[in-house]
N, C-alpha and C positions, 0 to 999 in steps of 0.2 A: 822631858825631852832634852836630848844632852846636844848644844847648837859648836860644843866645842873644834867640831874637826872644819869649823867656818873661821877658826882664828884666824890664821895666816892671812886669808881674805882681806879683812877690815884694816892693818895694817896699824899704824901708830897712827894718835893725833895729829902728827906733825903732819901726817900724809893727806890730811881730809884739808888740807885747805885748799880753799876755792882756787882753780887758775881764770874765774872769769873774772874779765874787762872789761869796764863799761865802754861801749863806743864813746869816743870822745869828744870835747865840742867842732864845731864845724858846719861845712855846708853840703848835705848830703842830697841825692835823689832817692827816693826813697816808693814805697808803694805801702797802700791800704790793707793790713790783711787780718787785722783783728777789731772790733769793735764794740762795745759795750756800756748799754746807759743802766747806771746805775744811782748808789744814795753813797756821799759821801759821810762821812762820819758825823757831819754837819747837820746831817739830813735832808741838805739840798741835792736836787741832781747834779749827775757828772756825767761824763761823754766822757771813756778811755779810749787810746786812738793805739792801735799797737801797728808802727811802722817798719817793713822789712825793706832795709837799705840794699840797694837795686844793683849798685855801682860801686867799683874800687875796691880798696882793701878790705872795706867794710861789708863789701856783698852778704846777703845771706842773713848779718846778726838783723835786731833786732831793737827798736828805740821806741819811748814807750811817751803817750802826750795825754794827761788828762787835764781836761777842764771842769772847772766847775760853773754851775749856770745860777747865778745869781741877778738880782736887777742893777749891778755893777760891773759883771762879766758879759751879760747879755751882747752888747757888741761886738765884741771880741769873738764871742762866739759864732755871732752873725755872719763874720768877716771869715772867720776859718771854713765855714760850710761853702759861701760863697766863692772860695778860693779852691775849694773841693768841685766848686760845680753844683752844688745842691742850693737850689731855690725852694723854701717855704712860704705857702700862703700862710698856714697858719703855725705858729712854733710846735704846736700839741702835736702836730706830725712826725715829729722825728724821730721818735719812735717805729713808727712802720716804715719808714724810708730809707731806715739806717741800710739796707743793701742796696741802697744806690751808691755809695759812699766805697764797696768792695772791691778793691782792684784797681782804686782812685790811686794815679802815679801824683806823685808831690817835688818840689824843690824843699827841702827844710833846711833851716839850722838847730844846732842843739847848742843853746847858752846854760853856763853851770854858773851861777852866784852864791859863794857862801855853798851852805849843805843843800840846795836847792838847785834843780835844772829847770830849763822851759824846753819846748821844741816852738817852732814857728813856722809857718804857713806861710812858705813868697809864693809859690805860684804852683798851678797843674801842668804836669809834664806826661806827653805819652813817648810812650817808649816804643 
């Protein structure tokens, strides 16, 4: 199969570099629109939290919060659900509950230390 008459297409290396941006740190509102519990490499769970920035310049992209659930994060993590609005009797729940959590508007900040970011959880915000 001859792919040649697609050259011009692809362009030079120089042309493939990325123009994405990370949204930068700050205090964004933001909203719930991706979620997913999974195994972190660790093989503990994790909770990915993918939040679409609601507001400002930033509208539209995308800021990304995983947790991982350890019995040292456990708190933290208590504290982030409860800032979402989600009350658990039992923790083994959150799994079938994670669609209550869909749509959840948020206050966040995005901190970058080093080669590392956090997001944080101040408050529920409805729009």
């Amino acid at each position: 199969m001859d792919l040649s008459r697609f050259n011009e297409s692809v362009g030079s290396p120089k042309t493939l570099v990325r123009s994405y941006v990370e949204v930068p740190d700050g205090r964004y509102r933001a909203q719930i629109t991706d979620l997913e519990l999974g195994l972190a490499s660790t093989g503990n769970p994790i909770l990915k939290y993918g939040l679409r920035v609601s507001m400002g310049e930033f509208a539209g992209r995308m800021i990304w919060k995983r947790r991982v659930i350890t019995v040292n994060t456990l708190r933290f993590m208590k504290k982030d659900l409860l800032t979402c609005g989600l009350l658990l009797d039992r923790f083994s729940h959150l799994g079938r509950r994670l669609g209550e959590l869909q749509g959840v508007g948020l206050e966040v900040s995005k901190v970058t230390k080093g080669d590392s970011s956090d997001v944080y959880f101040h408050r529920r915000v409805v729009d």
